[in-house]
C-alpha positions as a LaTeX table, in Angstrom:
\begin{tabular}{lrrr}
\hline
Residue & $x$ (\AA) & $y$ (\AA) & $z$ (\AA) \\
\hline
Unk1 & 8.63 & 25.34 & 24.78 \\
Unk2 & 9.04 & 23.17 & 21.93 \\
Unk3 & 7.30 & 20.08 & 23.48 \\
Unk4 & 4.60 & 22.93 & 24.39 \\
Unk5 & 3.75 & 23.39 & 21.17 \\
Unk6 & 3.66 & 20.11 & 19.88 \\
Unk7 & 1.60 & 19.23 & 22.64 \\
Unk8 & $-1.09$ & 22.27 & 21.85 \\
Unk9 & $-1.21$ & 20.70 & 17.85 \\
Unk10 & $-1.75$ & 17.42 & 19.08 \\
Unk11 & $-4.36$ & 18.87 & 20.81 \\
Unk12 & $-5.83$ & 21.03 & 17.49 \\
Unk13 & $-5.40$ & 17.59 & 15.61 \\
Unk14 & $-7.77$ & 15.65 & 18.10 \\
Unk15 & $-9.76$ & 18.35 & 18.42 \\
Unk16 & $-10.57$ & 18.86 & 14.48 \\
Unk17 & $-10.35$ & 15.22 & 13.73 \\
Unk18 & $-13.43$ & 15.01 & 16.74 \\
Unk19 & $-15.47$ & 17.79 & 15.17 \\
Unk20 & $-14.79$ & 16.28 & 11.52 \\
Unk21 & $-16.60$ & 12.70 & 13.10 \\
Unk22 & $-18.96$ & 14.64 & 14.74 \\
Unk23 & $-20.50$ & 16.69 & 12.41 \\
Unk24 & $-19.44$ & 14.95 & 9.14 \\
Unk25 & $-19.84$ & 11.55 & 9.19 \\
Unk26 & $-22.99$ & 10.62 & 7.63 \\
Unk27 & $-21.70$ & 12.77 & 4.82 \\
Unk28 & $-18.56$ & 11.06 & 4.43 \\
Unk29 & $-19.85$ & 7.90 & 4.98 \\
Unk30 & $-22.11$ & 8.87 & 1.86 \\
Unk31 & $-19.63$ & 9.69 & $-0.20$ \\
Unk32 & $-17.08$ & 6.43 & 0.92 \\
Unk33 & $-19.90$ & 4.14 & $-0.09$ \\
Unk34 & $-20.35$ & 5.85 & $-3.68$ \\
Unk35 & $-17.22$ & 6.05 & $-4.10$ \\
Unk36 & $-16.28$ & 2.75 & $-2.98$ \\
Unk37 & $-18.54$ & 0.93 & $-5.40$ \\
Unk38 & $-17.18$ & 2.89 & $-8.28$ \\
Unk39 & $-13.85$ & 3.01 & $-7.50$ \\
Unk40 & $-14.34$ & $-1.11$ & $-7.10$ \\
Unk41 & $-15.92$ & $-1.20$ & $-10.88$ \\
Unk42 & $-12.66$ & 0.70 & $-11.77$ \\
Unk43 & $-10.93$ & $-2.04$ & $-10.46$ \\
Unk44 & $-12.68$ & $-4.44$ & $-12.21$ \\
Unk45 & $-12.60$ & $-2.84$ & $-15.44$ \\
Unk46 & $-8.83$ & $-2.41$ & $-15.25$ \\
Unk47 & $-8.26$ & $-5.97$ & $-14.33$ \\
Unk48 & $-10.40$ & $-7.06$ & $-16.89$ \\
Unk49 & $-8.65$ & $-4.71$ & $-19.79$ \\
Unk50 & $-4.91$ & $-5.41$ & $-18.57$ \\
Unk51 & $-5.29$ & $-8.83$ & $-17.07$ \\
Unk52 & $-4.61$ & $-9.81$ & $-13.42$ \\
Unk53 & $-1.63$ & $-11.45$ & $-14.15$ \\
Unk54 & 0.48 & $-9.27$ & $-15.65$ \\
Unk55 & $-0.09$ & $-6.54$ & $-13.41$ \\
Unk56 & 1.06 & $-6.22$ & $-9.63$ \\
Unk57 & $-0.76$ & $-4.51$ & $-6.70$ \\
Unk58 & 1.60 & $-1.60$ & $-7.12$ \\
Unk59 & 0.57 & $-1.32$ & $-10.80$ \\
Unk60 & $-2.93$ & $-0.88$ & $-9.66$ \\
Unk61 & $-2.96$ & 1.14 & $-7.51$ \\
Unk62 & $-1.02$ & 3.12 & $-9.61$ \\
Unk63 & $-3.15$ & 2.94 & $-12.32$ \\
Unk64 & $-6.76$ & 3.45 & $-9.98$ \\
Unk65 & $-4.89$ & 6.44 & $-8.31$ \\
Unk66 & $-5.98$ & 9.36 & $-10.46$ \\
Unk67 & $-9.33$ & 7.94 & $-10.70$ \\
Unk68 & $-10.15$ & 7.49 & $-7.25$ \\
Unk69 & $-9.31$ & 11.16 & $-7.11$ \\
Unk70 & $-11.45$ & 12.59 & $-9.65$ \\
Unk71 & $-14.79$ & 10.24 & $-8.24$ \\
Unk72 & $-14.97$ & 12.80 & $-5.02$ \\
Unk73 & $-16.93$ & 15.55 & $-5.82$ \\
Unk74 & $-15.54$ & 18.73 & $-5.51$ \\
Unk75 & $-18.18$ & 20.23 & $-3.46$ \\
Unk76 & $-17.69$ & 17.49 & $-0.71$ \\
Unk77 & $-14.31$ & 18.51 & $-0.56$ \\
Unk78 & $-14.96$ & 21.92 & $-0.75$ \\
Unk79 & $-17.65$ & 21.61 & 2.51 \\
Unk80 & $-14.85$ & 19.65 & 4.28 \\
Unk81 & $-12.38$ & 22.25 & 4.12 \\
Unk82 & $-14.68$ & 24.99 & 5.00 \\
Unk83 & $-15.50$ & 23.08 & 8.13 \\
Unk84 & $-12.05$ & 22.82 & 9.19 \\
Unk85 & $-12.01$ & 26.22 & 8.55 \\
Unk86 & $-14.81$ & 27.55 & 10.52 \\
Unk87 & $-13.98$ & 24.74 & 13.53 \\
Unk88 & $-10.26$ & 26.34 & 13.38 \\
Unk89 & $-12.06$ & 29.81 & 13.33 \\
Unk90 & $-13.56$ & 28.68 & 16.73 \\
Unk91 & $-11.02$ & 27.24 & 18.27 \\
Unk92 & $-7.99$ & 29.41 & 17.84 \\
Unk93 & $-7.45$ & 29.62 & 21.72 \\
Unk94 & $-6.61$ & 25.69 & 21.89 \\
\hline
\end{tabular}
């Protein structure tokens, strides 16, 4: 039974992470590029405040974090999670 059920969410996890590429993509990949570039400036601006020396990847990324966060805009995430919503709607039976 319980290798059942992990089987079936496997299943629900390929299944929603196929409809997320299918029918999302060009608007994530929208949103990666923006938020690539200005999560890169970040970077930059960070490095260039703190120096690169003094600071280690881990203090970085620590410090871009929050940041990197804040740059996706709500209403992206807001579509994506009513699209897993509505493709878990329609799928219940998997």
């Amino acid at each position: 039974i319980v290798v059942s059920k992990m089987n079936k969410d496997a299943q629900v996890r390929g299944a929603i992470n196929q409809k997320l590429i299918e029918t999302g993509e060009r608007t994530l990949q929208r949103v990666a590029e923006s938020w690539k570039d200005q999560l890169k400036a970040h970077c930059k601006e960070v490095i260039k405040e703190k120096g690169l020396e003094h600071d280690t990847v881990d203090d970085l990324v620590a410090e871009i974090t929050p940041k990197g966060r804040t740059l996706i805009p709500d209403s992206v995430k807001k579509e994506l999670l009513e699209r897993i919503r509505t493709f878990l709607a329609q799928h219940a039976s998997l």
